[in-house]
ZAMARGU-4260 file (C-alpha; in steps of 0.2 Angstrom, whole numbers, plus 5000, padded with zeros to 4 digits):
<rodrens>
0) 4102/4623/5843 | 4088/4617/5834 | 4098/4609/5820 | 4107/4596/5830 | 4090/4591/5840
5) 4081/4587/5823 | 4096/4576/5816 | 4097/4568/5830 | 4077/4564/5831 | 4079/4558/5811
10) 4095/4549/5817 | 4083/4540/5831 | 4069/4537/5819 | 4081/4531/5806 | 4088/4515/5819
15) 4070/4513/5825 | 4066/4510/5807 | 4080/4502/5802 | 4079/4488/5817 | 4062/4478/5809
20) 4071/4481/5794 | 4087/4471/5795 | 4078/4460/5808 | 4066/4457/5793 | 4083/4454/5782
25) 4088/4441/5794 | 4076/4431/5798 | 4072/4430/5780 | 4092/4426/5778 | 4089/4412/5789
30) 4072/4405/5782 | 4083/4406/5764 | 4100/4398/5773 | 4087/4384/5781 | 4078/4381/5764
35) 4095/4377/5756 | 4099/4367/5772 | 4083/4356/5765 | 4088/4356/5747 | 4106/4349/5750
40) 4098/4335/5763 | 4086/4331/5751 | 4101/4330/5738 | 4112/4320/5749 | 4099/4308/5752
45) 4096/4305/5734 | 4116/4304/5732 | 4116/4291/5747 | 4101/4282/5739 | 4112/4282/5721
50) 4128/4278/5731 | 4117/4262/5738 | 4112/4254/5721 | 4131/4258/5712 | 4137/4249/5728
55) 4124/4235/5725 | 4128/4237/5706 | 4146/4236/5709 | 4146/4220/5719 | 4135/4211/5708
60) 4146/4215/5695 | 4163/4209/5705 | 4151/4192/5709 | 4148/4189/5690 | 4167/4190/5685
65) 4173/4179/5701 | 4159/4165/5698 | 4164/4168/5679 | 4179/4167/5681 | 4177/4151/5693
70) 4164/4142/5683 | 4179/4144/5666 | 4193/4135/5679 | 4181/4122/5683 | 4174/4120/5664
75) 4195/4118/5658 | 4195/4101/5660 | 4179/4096/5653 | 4182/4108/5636 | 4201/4100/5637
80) 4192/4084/5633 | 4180/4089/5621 | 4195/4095/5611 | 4201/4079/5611 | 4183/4069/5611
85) 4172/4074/5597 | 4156/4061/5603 | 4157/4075/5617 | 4146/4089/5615 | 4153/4105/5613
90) 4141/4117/5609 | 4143/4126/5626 | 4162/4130/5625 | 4173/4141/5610 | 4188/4135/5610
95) 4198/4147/5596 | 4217/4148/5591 | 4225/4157/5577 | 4208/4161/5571 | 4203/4144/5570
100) 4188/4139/5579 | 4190/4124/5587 | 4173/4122/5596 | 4160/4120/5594 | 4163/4111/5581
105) 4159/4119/5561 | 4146/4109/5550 | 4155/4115/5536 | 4153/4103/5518 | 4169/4100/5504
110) 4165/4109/5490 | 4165/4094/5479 | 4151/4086/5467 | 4155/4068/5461 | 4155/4059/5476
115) 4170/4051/5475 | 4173/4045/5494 | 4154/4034/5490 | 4164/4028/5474 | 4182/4023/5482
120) 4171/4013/5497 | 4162/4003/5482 | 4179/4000/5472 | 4187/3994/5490 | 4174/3983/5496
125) 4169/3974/5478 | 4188/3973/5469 | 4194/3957/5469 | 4212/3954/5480 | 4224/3955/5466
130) 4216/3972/5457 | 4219/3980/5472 | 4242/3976/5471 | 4250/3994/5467 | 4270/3996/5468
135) 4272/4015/5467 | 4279/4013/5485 | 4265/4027/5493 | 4257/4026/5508 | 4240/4021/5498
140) 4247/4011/5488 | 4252/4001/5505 | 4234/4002/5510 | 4228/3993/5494 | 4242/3977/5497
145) 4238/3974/5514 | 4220/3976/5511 | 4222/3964/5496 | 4231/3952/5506 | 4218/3953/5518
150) 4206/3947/5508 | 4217/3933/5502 | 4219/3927/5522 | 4198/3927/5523 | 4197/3919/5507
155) 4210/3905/5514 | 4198/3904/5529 | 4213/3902/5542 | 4208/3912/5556 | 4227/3917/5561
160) 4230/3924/5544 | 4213/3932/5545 | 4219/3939/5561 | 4238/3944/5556 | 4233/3951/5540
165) 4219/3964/5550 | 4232/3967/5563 | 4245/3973/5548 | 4231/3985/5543 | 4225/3993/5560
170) 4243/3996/5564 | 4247/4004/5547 | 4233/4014/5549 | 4238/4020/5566 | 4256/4024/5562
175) 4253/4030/5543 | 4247/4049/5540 | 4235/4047/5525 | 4221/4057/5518 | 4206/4055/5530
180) 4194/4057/5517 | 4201/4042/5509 | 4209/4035/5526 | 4191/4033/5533 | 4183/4024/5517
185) 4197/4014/5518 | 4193/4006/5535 | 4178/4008/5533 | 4176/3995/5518 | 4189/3985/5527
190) 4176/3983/5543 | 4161/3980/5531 | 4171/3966/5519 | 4178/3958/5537 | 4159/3957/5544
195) 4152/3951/5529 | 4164/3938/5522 | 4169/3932/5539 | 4164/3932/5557 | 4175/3942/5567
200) 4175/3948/5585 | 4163/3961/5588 | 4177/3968/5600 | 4189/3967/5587 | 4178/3976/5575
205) 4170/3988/5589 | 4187/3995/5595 | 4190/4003/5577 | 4172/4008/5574 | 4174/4017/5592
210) 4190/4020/5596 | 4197/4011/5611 | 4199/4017/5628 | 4209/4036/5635 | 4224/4027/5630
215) 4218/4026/5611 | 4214/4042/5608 | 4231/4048/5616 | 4240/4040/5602 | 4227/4047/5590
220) 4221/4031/5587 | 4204/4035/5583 | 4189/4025/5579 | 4180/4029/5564 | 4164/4038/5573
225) 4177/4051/5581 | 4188/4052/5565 | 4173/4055/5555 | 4167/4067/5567 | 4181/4074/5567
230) 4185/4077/5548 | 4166/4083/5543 | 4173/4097/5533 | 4184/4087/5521 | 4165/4080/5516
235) 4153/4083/5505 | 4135/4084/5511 | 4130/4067/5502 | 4149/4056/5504 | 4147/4062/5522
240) 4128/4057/5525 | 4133/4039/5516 | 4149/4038/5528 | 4138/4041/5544 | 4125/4028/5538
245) 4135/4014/5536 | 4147/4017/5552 | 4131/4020/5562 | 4122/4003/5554 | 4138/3994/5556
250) 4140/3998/5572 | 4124/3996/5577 | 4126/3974/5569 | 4140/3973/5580 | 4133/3981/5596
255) 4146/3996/5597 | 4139/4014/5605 | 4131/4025/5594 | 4120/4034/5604 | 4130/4048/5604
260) 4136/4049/5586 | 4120/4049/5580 | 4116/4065/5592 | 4134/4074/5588 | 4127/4069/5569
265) 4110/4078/5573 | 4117/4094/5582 | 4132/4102/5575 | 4141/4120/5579 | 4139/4136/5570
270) 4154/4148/5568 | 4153/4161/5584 | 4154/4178/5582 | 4168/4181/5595 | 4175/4198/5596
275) 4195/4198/5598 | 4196/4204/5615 | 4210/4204/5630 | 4200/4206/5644 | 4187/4194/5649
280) 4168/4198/5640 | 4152/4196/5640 | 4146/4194/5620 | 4131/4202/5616 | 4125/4182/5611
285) 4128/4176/5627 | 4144/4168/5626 | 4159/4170/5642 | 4176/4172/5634 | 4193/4177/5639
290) 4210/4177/5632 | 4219/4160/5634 | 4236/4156/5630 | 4246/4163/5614 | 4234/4170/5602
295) 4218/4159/5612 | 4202/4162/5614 | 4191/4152/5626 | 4173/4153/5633 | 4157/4147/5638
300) 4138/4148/5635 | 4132/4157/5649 | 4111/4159/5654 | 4110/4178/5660 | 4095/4172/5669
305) 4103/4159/5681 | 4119/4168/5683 | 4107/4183/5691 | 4100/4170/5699 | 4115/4165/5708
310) 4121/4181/5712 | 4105/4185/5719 | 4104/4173/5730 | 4121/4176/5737 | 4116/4194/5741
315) 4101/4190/5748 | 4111/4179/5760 | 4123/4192/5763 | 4108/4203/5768 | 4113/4215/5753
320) 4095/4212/5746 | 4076/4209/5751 | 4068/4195/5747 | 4058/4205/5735 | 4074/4212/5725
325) 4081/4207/5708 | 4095/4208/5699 | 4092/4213/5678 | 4106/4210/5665 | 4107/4222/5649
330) 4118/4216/5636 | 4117/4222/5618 | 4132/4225/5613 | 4149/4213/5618 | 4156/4223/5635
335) 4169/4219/5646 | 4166/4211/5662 | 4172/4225/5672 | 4157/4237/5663 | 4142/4225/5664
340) 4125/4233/5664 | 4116/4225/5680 | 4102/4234/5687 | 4095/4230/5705 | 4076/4229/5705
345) 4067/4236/5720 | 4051/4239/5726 | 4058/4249/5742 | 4068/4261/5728 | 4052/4271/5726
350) 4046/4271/5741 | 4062/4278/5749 | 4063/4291/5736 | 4045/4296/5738 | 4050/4298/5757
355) 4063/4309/5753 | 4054/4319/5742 | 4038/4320/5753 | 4051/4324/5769 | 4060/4339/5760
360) 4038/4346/5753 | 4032/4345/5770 | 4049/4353/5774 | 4047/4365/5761 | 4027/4369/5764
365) 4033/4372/5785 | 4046/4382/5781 | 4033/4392/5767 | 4021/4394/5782 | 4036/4399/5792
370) 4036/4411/5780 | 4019/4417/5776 | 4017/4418/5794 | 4032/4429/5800 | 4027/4440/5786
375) 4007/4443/5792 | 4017/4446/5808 | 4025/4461/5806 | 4011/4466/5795 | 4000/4466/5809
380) 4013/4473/5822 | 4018/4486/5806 | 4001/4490/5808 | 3997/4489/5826 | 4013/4500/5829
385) 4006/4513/5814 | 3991/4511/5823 | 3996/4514/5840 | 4007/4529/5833 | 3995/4535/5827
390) 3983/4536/5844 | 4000/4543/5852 | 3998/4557/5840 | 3980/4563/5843 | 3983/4558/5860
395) 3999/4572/5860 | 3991/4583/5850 | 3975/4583/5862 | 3983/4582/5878 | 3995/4600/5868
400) 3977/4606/5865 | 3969/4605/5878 | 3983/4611/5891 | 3985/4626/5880 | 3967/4629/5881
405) 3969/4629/5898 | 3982/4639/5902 | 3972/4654/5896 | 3957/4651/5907 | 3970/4647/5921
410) 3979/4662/5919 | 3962/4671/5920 | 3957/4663/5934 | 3972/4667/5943 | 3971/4685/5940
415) 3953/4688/5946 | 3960/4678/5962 | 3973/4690/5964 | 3962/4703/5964 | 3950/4697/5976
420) 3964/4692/5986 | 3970/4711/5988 | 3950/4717/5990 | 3949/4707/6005 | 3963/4707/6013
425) 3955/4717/6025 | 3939/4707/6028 | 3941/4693/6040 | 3926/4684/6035 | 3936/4680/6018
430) 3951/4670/6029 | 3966/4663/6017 | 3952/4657/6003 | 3958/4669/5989 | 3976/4666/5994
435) 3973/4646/5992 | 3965/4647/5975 | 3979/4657/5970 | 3989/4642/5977 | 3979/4630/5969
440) 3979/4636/5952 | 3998/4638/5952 | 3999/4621/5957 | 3990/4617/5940 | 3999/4628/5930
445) 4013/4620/5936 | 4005/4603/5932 | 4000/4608/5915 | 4017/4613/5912 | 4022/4597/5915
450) 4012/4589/5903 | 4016/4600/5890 | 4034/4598/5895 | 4034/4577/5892 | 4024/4580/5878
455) 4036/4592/5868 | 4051/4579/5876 | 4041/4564/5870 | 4036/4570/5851 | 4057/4577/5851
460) 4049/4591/5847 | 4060/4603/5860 | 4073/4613/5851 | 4088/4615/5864 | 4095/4633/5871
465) 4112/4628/5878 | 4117/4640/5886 | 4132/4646/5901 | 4121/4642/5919 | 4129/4647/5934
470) 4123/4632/5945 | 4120/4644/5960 | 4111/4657/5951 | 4097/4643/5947 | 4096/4636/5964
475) 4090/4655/5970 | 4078/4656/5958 | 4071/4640/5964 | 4069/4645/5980 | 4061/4661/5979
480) 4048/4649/5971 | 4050/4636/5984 | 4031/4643/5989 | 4024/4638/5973 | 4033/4619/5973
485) 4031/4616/5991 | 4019/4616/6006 | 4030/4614/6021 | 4048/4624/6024 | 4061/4621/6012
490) 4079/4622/6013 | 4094/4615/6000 | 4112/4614/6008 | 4123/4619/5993 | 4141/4620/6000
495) 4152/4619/5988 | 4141/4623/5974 | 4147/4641/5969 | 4159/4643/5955 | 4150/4627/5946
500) 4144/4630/5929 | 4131/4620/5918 | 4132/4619/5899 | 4114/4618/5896 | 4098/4623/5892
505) 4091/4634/5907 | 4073/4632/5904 | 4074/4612/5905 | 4087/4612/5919 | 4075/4626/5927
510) 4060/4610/5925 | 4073/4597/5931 | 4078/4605/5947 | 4060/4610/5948 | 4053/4593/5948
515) 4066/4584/5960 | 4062/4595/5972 | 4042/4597/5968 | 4043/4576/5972 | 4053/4580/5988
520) 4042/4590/5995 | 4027/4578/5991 | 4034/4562/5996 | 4040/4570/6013 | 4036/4563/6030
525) 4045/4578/6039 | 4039/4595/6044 | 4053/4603/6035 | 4060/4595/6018 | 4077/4597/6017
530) 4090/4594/6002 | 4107/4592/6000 | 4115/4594/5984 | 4135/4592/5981 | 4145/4589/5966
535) 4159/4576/5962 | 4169/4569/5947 | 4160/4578/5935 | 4142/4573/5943 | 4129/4580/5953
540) 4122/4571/5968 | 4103/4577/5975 | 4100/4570/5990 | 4081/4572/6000 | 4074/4568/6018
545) 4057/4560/6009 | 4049/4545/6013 | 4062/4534/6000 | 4059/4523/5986 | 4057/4503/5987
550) 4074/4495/5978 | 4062/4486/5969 | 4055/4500/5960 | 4072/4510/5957 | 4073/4508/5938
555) 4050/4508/5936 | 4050/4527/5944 | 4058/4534/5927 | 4045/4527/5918 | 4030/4541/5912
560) 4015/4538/5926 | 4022/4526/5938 | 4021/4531/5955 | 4029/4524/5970 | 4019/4530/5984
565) 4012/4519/5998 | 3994/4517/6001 | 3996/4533/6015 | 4001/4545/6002 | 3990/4539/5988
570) 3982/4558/5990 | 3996/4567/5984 | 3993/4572/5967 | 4004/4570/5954 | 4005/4564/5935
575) 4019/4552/5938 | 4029/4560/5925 | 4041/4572/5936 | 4055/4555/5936 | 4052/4551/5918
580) 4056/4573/5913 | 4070/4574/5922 | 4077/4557/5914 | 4072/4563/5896 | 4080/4581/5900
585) 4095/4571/5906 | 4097/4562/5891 | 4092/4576/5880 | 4108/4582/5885 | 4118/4567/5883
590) 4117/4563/5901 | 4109/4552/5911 | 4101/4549/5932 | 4099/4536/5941 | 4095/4530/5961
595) 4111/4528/5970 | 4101/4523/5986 | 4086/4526/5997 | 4079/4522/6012 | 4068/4529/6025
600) 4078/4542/6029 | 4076/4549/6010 | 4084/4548/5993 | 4099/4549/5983 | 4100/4554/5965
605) 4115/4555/5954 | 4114/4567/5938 | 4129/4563/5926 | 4129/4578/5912 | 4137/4576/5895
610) 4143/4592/5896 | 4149/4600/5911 | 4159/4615/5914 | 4165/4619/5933 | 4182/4625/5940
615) 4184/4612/5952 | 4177/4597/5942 | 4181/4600/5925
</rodrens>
């Protein structure tokens, strides 16, 4: 039966080896599972933190198309007139249709050399009256008669045929649809010949040099300032520089406005590189525009700066953004508005990333430690457990020594008592001294026994006999040895014990009876010690008349050299490990013992066997 007792003692060192093991393999699981723990809330953190500026981002980008948006309904009205009123500036709005820029307005020259508007405004104003009579029935010919009769009425000098006749040609000029090149010499050799030959109104003179009221310019009745605004590219560079000169010196002798002719003169459009787009966007040279109409295009000069600025501020009042935060356009390329690249400009952004990236190191170096410190640990206890195995070992192999050692002696000892005993039986003198040392060195056999017993039990180093035991048969043996195991009478009540048979090992079960009644006999009050032993549902019950066992200490007698006794029995001898054999035995052979009560009048044990064999209790 050696076989089973040594897998079954690999089998035990196996689980005590493998508990560390996977208790190891778990905590290092749950230091590995805590680590990404820290690495997916330092990721969400950053991800929250992300979230935070495309939220921030996302606003500021809604904010730009609403003002936009806003600022383009608002400027309508104001480009409306600027379409309409070239003395406006309109160098802020694009205004295109069909491909055709409409604002701001192009400085583009006719491709012309000779001059000829300069030379049709000399002809007009210094031809006499009747050189200028045509009769082909054109609208210019018309022109040249009523300016010839014109200059008939001021030569006549009457002032109502002077005013009739410039009346004729201001309301020709209105209705008719002539060439403006020469449409705007025309009138303009018509003002100088009336200023110079006569002394009209300046009001007179100063509603066709700039055009009259709204009502004027509804009816297309320009003045010549807009109409030569208006017309720059049917110029040449030099016929429209001679035009401008004379309108604005003319102007200027009859008191009209011509501030703001002379500065439209001064600064005049360029031709915008708008994209054809349709959806509102952001140009990458700063213009606003978005589709408008049928085949229109309108916008706006925009400042990247003060529009941030705006936004800025609203968001600041919103409590979106710190006082210290700023908002940073990048445009370099035309982008819709929806796709604008605003970035918000934070000094907290650093530090809050720097928190969370010092949280999750210090999270990171604790749970390092952690580490590095759980692993000295069962180093140390691996090696204070190696260690204190170790110490068992010797200590096992001394205390085996040394009780082998002196079982020799012992056994000599013994044998020379004996002798003496028998040689002086007969002398008086000698009284019971032989007899007791016989006694005396049984008892230390018996003790020795012990120890070598637990010490086998203990290392797992007993190799099992199970064998047929008739119950009975032991309990005789027992008590023709009672002398050896007891000092007083001893008596053990065992109705009902014949016929029940034991699957065991007779040697251990020879120790364990040995022992439980060794221990009543030493804890015992009583002049005769008396057991009762009775079986029952596959369990054997031991039951003493000793001094009892405090409740407290039911569980602590089976541990190896604890002893219960009370102060007044302190002078028994014993090694404490009676209890603790008789457990290990019991388990040995897959059973187990335990207290079921105790008290003054004694103590009852309960042995359940793994394996029993009985007539009546099977």
């Amino acid at each position: 039966m050696s076989a089973p007792n040594s897998t079954a003692a690999v089998w035990r060192y196996a689980i005590a080896a493998a508990v560390p093991l996977i208790g190891l393999l778990f905590i290092m699981w749950s230091l590995s599972s805590l680590h990404g723990i820290f690495e997916q809330e330092h990721d969400d953190a950053n991800q929250e933190l992300q979230a935070r500026r495309r939220a921030l981002v996302q606003f500021a980008v809604k904010s730009a198309t609403e003002i936009l948006q806003r600022d383009m309904a608002s400027a309508w009205p104001l480009m409306q007139r600027n379409l309409a009123d070239p003395l406006l500036a309109s160098n802020q709005y694009v205004y295109i249709v069909d491909g055709q820029q409409r604002l701001p307005r192009l400085s583009e020259w006719a491709s012309y050399d000779d001059n000829r508007i300069r030379k049709l405004y000399d002809s007009l104003l210094h031809s006499e009256a009747l050189e200028l009579i045509q009769d082909d029935g054109s609208d210019w010919s018309q022109r040249l008669n009523l300016f010839s009769e014109f200059k008939l009425a001021i030569g006549s000098g009457n002032l109502d045929d002077i005013r009739w006749a410039f009346r004729r040609i201001r309301e020709f000029d209105a209705r008719a649809n002539g060439d403006a090149q020469r449409t705007i010499a025309y009138m303009l050799a018509v003002l100088d010949y009336f200023q110079s030959h006569s002394v009209p109104s300046a009001q007179l003179l100063g509603a066709v040099l700039r055009g009259g009221g709204i009502v004027d310019m509804e009816n297309r009745r320009f003045g010549l300032q807009r109409r030569l605004l208006l017309h720059r590219n049917r110029f040449n560079r030099d016929d429209f520089a001679f035009l401008a000169d004379r309108i604005q010196a003319l102007s200027s002798v009859l008191g009209v406005a011509v501030d703001d002719f002379i500065l439209r003169l001064k600064h005049t459009g360029r031709r915008v590189s708008v994209p054809s787009v349709t959806t509102p966007t952001w140009t990458k040279d700063n213009w606003y525009v978005e589709p408008f109409a049928q085949n229109g295009l309108r916008g706006m000069r925009i400042r990247a700066d003060e529009l941030m600025l705006r936004i800025q501020n609203d968001m600041q009042f919103l409590g979106l953004l710190g006082d210290a935060d700023l908002l940073e356009l990048h445009v370099d390329k035309d982008t819709a508005l929806a796709n604008l690249n605003i970035s918000v400009l934070s000094p907290h952004w650093p530090e809050l990333e720097n928190a969370i990236a010092q949280r999750f190191r210090i999270k990171t170096v604790l749970l390092v430690s952690s580490a590095l410190l759980l692993a000295g640990t069962l180093l140390l206890i691996a090696y204070i457990v190696l260690r204190e195995q170790r110490l068992l070992n010797i200590k096992a192999e001394f205390i085996a020594t040394v009780t082998h050692e002196l079982r020799t002696p012992l056994a000599s000892i013994r044998l020379l008592a004996e002798t003496l005993q028998r040689k002086l039986s007969a002398d008086s003198s000698a009284k019971d001294y032989p007899q007791r040392i016989v006694k005396d060195i049984d008892s230390l056999g018996l003790l020795l026994e012990n120890i070598l017993s637990f010490n086998r039990l203990q290392k797992n180093q007993w190799a099992l006999h199970i064998q047929t035991i008739e119950l009975s048969d032991l309990l005789n043996h027992l008590e023709d040895d009672a002398h050896l195991l007891c000092d007083k009478p001893l008596s053990i009540d065992r109705r009902g014990m014949d016929g029940v048979i034991l699957r065991a090992d007779p040697e251990l079960m020879q120790i364990l009876f040995g022992n439980l009644l060794s221990n009543a006999c030493k804890y015992n009050d009583h002049d005769a010690v008396c057991v009762c032993m009775s079986v029952s549902e596959g369990s054997l019950s031991l039951r003493d008349n000793g001094i009892g066992i405090e409740r407290a200490h039911w569980r602590r007698v089976f541990r190896q050299f604890f002893r219960d006794a009370p102060a007044r029995q302190r002078s028994i001898r014993g090694t404490g490990l009676g209890l603790a054999i008789c457990q290990k035995i019991m388990q040995l052979h897959g059973g187990d013992m335990m207290i079921i009560d105790s008290g003054a009048w004694g103590t009852e044990f309960t042995l359940q066997f793994g394996k029993v064999m009985a007539g009546e209790i099977a």
